[in-house]
C-alpha positions as CSV (number, residue, x, y, z in Angstrom):
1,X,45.4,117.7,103.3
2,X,44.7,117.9,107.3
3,X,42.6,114.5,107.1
4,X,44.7,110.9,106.7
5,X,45.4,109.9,103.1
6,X,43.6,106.1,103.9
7,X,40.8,105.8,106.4
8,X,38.8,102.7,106.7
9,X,36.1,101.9,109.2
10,X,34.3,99.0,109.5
11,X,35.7,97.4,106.3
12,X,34.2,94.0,105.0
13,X,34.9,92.6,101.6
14,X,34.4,89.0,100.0
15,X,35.0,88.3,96.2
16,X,32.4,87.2,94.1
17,X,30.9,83.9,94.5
18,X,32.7,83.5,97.7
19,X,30.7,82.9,100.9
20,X,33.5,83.8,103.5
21,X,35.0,87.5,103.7
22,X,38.4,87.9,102.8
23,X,38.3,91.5,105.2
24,X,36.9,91.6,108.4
25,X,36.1,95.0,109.9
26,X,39.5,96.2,109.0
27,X,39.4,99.7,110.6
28,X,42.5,102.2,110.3
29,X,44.1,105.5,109.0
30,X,46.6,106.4,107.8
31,X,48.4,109.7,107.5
32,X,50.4,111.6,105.2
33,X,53.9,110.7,104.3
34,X,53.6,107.2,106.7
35,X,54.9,104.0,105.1
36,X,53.0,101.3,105.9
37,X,54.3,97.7,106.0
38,X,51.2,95.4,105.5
39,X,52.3,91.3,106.8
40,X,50.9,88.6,107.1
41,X,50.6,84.9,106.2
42,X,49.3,83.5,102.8
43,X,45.6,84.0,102.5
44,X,46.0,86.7,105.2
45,X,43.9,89.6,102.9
46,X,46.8,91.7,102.1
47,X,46.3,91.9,98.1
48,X,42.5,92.8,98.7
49,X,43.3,95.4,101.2
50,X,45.3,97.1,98.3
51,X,42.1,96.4,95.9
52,X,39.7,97.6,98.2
53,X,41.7,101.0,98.7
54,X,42.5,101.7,95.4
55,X,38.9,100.6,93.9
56,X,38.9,97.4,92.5
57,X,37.1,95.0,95.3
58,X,33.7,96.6,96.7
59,X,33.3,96.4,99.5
60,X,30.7,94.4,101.5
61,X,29.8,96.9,104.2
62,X,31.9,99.6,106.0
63,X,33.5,102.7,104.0
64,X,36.5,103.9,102.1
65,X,37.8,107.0,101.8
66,X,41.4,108.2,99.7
67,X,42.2,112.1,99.8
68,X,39.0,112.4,101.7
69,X,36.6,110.7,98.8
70,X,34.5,108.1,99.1
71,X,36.6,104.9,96.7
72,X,34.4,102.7,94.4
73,X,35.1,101.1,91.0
74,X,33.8,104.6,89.2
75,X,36.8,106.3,90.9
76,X,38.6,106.8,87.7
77,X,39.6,110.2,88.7
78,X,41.0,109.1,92.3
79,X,43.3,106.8,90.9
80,X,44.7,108.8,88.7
81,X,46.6,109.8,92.2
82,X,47.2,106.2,93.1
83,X,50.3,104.3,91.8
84,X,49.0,100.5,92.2
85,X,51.9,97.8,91.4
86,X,50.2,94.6,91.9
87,X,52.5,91.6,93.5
88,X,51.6,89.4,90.0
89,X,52.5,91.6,87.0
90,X,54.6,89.6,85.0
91,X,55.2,90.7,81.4
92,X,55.4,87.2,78.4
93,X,58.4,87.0,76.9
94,X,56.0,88.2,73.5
95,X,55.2,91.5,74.9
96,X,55.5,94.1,72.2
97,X,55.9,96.8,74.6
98,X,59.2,98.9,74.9
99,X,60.4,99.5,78.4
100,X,59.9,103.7,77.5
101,X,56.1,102.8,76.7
102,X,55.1,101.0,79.6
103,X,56.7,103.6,81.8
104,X,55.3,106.9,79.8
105,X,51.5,104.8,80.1
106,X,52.1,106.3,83.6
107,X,50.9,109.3,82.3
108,X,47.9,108.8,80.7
109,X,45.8,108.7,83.9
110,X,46.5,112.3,84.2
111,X,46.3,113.5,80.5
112,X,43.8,111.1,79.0
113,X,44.6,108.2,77.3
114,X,43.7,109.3,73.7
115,X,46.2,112.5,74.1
116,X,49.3,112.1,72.8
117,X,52.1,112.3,75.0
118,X,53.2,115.8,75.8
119,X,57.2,116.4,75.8
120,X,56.9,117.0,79.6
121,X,55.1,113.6,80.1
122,X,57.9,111.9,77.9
123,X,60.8,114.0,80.5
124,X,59.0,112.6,83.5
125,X,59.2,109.1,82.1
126,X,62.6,109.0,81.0
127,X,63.6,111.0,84.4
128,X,61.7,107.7,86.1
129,X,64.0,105.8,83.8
130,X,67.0,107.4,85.1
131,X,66.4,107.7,88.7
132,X,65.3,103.5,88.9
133,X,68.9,103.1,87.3
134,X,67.7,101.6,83.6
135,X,67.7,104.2,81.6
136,X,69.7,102.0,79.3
137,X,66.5,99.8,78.9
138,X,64.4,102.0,77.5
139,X,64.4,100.8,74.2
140,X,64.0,97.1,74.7
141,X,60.9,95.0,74.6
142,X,59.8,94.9,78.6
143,X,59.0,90.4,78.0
144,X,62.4,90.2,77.4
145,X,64.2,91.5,80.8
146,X,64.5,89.5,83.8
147,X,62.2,89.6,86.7
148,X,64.1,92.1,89.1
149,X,64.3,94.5,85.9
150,X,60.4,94.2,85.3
151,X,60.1,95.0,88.8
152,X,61.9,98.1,88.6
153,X,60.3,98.8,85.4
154,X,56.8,99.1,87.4
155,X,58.6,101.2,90.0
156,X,59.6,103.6,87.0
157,X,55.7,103.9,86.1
158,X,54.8,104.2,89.6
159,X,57.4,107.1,89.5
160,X,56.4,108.8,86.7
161,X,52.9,108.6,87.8
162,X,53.9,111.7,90.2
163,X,51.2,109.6,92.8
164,X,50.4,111.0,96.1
165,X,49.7,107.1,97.0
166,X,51.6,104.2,96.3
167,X,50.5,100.8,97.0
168,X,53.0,98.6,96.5
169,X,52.1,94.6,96.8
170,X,55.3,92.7,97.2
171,X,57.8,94.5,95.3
172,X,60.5,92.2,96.6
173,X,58.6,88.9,96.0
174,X,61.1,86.2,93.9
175,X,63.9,88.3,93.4
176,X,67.5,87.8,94.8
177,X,68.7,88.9,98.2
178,X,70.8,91.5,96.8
179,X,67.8,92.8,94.4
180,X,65.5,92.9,97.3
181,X,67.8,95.0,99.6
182,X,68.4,97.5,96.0
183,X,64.5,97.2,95.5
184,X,63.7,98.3,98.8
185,X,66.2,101.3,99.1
186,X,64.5,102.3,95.9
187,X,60.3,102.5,97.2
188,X,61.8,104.3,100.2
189,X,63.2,106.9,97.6
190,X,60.4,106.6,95.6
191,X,58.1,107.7,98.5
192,X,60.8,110.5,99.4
193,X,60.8,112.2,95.8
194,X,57.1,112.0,96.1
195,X,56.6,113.1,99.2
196,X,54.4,110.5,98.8
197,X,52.4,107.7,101.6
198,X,53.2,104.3,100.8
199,X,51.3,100.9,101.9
200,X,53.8,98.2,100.9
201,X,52.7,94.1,101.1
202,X,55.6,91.8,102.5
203,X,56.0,88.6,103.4
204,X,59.4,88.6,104.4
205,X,60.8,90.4,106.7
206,X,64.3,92.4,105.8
207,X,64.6,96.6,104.7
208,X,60.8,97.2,103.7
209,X,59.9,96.8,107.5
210,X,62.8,98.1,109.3
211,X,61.8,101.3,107.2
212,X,58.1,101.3,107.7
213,X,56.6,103.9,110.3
214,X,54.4,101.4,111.4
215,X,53.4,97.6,110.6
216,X,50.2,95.9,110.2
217,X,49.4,92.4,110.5
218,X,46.6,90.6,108.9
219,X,45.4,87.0,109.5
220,X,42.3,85.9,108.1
221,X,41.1,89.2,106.9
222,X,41.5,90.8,110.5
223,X,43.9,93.1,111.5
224,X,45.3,91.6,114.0
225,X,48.5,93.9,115.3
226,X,49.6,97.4,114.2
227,X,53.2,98.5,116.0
228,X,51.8,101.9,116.4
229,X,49.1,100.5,119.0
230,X,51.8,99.4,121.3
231,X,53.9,102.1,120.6
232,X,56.9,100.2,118.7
């Protein structure tokens, strides 16, 4: 598409039964194939800037477009070409789900999700499987694994959701230093085999920033800084 992927203007938000905003006339773009580091402190507004791009925070005035389309809760459709991996997905030990399953459920949002699986929506999974490097885990119950394999687990499903857009909210939050440096090497080949535009949430600094095209910071719902403004 010629357009930007993401374009804000004007952007409020506030969650329900809350008097303050938790977005402040967030205005920016951005463009095809950019990776977008998103910092800022706690409380910053970083989680409901993913939300309000992918759909799942209205917004209180302002507009949001993905691909060029207006975003609201309705946009089932949209998000199909979305890849959301929220910073708080944590699968109980008692999940009955097998790795393979959560993976393949990538691919419902594209064939419906009373269709059985097709055999090329089971190849794309277990080629997710194999590029994330746990392949091995398909068959085991996804509560069981640790919390750096459950993270790469979502990054298989992002994967396999063949997304034009990934937004990606901490995907190296509470895991080691060495899982954090793998972690990050992996959403930057993520986005690559994609061809995808990413907007990853950080708190830390470390890989996902040195390899973001351009960095935004957040503090109290308003942007605040972006790199590209002064030409970093």
């Amino acid at each position: 598409m010629d357009g930007p992927v993401v374009a804000l203007s004007d952007v409020s938000a506030a969650y329900e039964g809350e008097r303050v905003a938790a977005l402040h006339e967030v205005t920016f773009c951005v463009c095809a194939g950019e990776q977008i580091a998103i910092v800022g402190p706690n409380g910053a507004g970083k989680t409901t800037l993913l939300e309000v791009i992918n759909g799942l925070l209205p917004v209180v005035s302002g507009d949001v477009k993905v691909f060029d389309q207006v975003v609201s809760r309705r946009s089932h459709r949209l998000r199909a070409g979305i890849a959301y991996v929220p910073q708080d997905t944590v699968f109980p030990p008692d999940t009955p789900f097998l790795v393979r399953d959560v993976v393949l459920a990538a691919r419902f949002g594209r064939s419906g999700a009373l269709r059985w699986p097709s055999t090329a929506d089971r190849a794309v999974a277990r080629s997710a499987l194999d590029a994330l490097g746990i392949a091995e885990l398909g068959g085991r119950p996804v509560g069981r694994l640790s919390g750096g394999q459950q993270r790469r687990v979502l990054l298989a499903r992002a994967l396999a959701q063949r997304a034009a857009l990934l937004l990606l909210d901490e995907p190296t939050a509470n895991l080691d230093s060495e899982s954090k440096v793998e972690v990050a090497r992996l959403v930057c080949e993520i986005r690559r085999d994609l061809d995808a535009t990413a907007l990853v949430v950080s708190h830390e600094g470390g890989q996902l920033l040195e390899q973001a095209d351009r960095v935004v910071t957040l503090v109290a719902g308003w942007i605040v800084k972006s790199a590209a403004e002064e030409g970093h």
